[in-house]
C-alpha positions in Angstrom: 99.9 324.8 -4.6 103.1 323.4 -3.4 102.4 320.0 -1.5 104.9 318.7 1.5 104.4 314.9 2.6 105.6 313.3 5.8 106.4 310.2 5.7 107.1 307.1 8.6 109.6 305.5 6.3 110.1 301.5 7.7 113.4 300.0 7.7 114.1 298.1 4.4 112.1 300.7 2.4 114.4 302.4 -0.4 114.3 306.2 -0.4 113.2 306.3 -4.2 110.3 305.5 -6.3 111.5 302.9 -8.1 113.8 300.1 -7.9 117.2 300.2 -10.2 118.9 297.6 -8.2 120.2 294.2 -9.6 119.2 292.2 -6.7 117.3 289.4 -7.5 113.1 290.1 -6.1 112.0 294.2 -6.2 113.0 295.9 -2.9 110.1 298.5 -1.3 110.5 301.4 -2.7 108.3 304.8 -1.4 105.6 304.5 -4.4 104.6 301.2 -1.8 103.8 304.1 0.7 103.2 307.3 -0.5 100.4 307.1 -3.7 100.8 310.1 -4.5 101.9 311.5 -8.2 104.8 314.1 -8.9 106.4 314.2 -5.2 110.2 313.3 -4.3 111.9 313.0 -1.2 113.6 316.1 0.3 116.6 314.4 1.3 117.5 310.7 1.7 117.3 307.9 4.3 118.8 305.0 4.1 116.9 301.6 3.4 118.1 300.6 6.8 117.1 303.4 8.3 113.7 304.8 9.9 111.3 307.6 10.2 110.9 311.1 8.9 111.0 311.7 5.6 109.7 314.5 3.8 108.3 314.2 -0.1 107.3 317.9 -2.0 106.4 318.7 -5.5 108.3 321.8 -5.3 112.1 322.0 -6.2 113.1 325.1 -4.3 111.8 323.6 -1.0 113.3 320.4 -1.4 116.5 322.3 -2.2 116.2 324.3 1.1 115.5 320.8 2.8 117.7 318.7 1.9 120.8 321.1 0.6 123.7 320.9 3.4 124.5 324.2 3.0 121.4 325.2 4.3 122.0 323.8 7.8 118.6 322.3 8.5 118.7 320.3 12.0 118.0 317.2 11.6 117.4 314.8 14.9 118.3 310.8 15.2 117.4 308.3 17.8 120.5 305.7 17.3 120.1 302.7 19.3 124.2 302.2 20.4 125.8 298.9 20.8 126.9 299.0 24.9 126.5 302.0 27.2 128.8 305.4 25.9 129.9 306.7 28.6 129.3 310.5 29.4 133.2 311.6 27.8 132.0 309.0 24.8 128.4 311.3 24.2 130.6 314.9 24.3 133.1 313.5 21.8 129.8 313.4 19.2 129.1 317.1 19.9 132.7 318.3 20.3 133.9 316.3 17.0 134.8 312.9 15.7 137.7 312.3 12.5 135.9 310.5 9.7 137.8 309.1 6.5 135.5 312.7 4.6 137.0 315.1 7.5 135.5 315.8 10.9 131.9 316.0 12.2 130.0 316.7 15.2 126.7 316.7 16.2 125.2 320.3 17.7 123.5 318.3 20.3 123.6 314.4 21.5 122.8 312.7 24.8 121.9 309.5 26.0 118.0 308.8 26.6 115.4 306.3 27.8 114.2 303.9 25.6 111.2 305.8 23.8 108.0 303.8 25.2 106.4 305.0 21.6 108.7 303.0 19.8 107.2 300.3 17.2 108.7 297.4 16.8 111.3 296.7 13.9 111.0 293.8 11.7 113.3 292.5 11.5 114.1 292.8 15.0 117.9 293.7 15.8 120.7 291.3 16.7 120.6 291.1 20.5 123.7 289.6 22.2 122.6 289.0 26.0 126.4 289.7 27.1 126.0 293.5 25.1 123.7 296.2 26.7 122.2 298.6 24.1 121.5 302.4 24.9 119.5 305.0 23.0 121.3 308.2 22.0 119.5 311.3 20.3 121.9 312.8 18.1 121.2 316.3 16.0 123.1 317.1 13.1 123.3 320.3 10.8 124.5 318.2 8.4 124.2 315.4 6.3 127.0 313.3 4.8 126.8 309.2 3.7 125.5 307.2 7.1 126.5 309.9 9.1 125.4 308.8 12.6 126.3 305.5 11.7 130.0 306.4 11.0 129.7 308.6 14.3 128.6 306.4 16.8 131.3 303.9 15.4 133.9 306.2 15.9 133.7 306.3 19.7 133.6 302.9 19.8 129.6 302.0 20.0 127.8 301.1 16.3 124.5 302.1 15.5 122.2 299.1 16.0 119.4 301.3 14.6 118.3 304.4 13.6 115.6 306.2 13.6 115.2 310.2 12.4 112.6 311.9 14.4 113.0 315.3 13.4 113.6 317.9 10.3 114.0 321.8 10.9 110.4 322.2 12.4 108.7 319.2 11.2 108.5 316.0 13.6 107.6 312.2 13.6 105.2 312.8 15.9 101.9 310.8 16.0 102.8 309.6 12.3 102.6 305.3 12.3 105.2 303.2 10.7 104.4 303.0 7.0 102.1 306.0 7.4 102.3 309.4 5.8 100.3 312.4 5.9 100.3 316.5 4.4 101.5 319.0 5.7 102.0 322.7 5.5 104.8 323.9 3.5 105.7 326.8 4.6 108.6 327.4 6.5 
């Protein structure tokens, strides 16, 4: 039976189950999170990144997952240093130059500050001069800090991030540091 984990992965958690760096004091690592034997992530997240990741025991489905060629949407909440402006938002979707090539988000707009949102510890830098604004950003693909290099591009960096979303399979109702089963099929 295949088995499919969600997981609300906190910022400063390592998308791995161990920890190979050479820094100093062990970093968290998923096996802090998720006890659960023979499961690996479909995908990655960064350590300073947040939210949905999803674990299996079965390599095909973390193949169709995680594999770019595959085209899975995958949906970010990136909280944006100042206020994009509405030509700043269309640039995402209609295509930004990166050092790799160019990308562009299938879908990205500004939105409300999620009143579900935990808190992040450590909380963000907040310069009182800067606004922030929230901007949900899909992708259909899945290159190195992505969003990051994207919301950079048009002149607003990623202050955090957050993935809510992976093909069908949402964030929804899952607690920071929480994780649950769920059904594998797709």
């Amino acid at each position: 039976m295949t088995r499919l984990i969600r997981l609300n992965k906190p910022f400063g958690v390592l998308s791995q189950f161990t920890d190979r760096g050479t820094e100093g004091s062990p970093r968290p690592t998923l096996s802090d999170y998720v006890p659960v034997p023979g499961v690996y992530p479909a995908g990655r997240l960064d350590r300073d990144s947040e939210g949905l990741l999803l674990l299996t025991d079965n390599g095909r489905l973390q193949a169709r997952i995680a594999q770019p060629g595959r085209k899975m949407p995958k949906t970010y909440l990136a909280q944006v240093e100042g206020t994009p402006t509405p030509e700043a938002i269309a640039q995402l979707q209609s295509g930004v130059t990166l050092k790799d090539g160019p990308a562009r988000a299938t879908s990205a707009r500004a939105i409300p500050e999620p009143d579900w949102l935990w808190p992040r510890d450590p909380p963000i830098r907040v310069r009182k001069s800067i606004p922030d604004t929230w901007v949900e950003i899909t992708l259909t693909e899945g290159r190195n800090r992505q969003v990051r290099r994207m919301t950079a591009a048009i002149g607003h960096p990623t202050l955090r991030l957050i993935r809510t979303q992976i093909g069908p399979w949402t964030l929804t109702d899952l607690a920071q540091g929480q994780w649950d089963d769920l059904d594998p099929k797709l």
